[in-house]
C-alpha positions, -999 to 999 in steps of 0.1 A, spaced: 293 -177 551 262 -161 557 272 -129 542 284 -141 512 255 -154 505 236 -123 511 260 -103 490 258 -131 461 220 -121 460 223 -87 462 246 -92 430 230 -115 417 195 -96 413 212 -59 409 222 -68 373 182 -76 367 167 -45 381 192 -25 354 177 -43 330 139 -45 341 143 -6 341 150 -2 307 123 7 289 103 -18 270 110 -16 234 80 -28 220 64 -4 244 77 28 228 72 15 193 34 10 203 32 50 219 50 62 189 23 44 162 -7 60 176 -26 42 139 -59 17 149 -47 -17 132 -77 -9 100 -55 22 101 -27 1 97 -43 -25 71 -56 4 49 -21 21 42 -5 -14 36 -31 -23 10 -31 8 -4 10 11 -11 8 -26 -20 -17 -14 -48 1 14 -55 32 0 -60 15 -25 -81 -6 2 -102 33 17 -110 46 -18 -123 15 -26 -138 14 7 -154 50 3 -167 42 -31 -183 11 -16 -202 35 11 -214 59 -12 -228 36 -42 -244 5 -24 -249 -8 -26 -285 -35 2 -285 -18 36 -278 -50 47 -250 -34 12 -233 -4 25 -234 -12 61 -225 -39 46 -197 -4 27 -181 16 62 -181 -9 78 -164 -11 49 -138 27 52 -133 25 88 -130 -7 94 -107 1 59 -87 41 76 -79 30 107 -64 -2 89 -41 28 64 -33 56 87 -22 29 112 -1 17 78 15 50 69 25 59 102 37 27 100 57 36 66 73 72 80 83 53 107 103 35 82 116 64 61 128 50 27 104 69 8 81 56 -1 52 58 -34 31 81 -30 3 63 -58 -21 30 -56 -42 15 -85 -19 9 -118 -33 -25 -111 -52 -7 -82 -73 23 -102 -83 0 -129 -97 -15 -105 -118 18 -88 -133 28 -123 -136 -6 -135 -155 -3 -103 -177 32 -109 -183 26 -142 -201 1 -119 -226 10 -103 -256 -12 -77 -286 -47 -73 -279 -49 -102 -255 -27 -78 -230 -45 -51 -236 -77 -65 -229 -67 -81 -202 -49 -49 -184 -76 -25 -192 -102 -52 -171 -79 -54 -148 -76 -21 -140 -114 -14 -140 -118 -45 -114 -86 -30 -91 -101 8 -95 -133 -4 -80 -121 -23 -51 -96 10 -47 -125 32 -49 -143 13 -24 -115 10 1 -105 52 -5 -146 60 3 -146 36 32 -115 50 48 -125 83 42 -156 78 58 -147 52 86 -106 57 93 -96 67 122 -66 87 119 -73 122 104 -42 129 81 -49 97 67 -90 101 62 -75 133 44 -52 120 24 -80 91 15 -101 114 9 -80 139 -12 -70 108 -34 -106 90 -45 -112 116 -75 -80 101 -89 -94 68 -86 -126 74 -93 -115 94 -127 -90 61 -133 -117 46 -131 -140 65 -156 -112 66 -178 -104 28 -180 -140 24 -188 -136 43 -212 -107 32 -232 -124 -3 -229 -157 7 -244 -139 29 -273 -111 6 -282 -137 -23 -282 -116 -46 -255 -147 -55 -231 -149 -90 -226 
């Protein structure tokens, strides 16, 4: 009787070593995502906002009244694909996923734009994107100043003339097409 008990244990707790020496799953993901978590937070604001720019940017192109609006939002679309696709491609050889939504904040915009129409839209839009380029600039300097992963400080950093000339621009096509608040 003895025995059997013995040999119901040593049954018994063989099945758990096997699986105690698997490796730990969430382990492995954490060695293969070397990022710092403001790493992390930085590329998912920035593809949230780039995505957004892209949608944002198609809008303007399709309700705009004012053809720099309209030319402004194909440029966004444009300029906002290509930092989107090279910061996805970055996150893949980083081993992080990215959100695929604009984030709550951006989707209340397209949806507050969406309601506008003429000159109202393209007032609103074009101070819109001057208030999103300056956080964006701000967030690109910062990173490429204070990140911590390299390829992304370069990429940051290879990106904020963009913004920084979005932003000039949509300054710009405010002040000219007289649609400052």
């Amino acid at each position: 009787m003895a025995g059997l008990v013995v040999i119901s244990i040593i049954i018994g707790t063989s099945g758990k070593n096997v699986t105690t020496a698997q490796p730990n799953p969430i382990t492995v993901r954490l060695t293969q995502n070397p990022l710092s978590a403001s790493d992390r937070q930085f590329m998912t604001k920035a593809v949230q906002d780039t995505r957004a720019e892209v949608e944002l940017g198609e809008l303007a192109s399709e309700k705009a009244q004012k053809y720099q609006v309209r030319a402004f939002g194909q440029l966004m679309v444009q300029d906002q694909t290509q930092m989107n696709n090279e910061l996805q491609k970055l996150a893949t050889k980083k081993g992080l996923t990215l959100p695929q939504d604009i984030g709550e904040e951006n989707r209340q915009v397209k949806v507050n734009l969406l309601k506008l129409s003429g000159a109202d839209f393209d007032k609103a839009y074009m101070n819109q994107m001057i208030a999103d380029r300056v956080k964006d600039v701000s967030l690109f300097q910062r990173q490429s100043q204070e990140g911590n992963d390299p390829d992304l400080k370069d990429w940051a950093t290879k990106n904020l003339p963009t913004l920084q000339n979005h932003l000039r621009l949509a300054r710009s096509i405010t002040k000219s097409a007289a649609l400052s608040s």
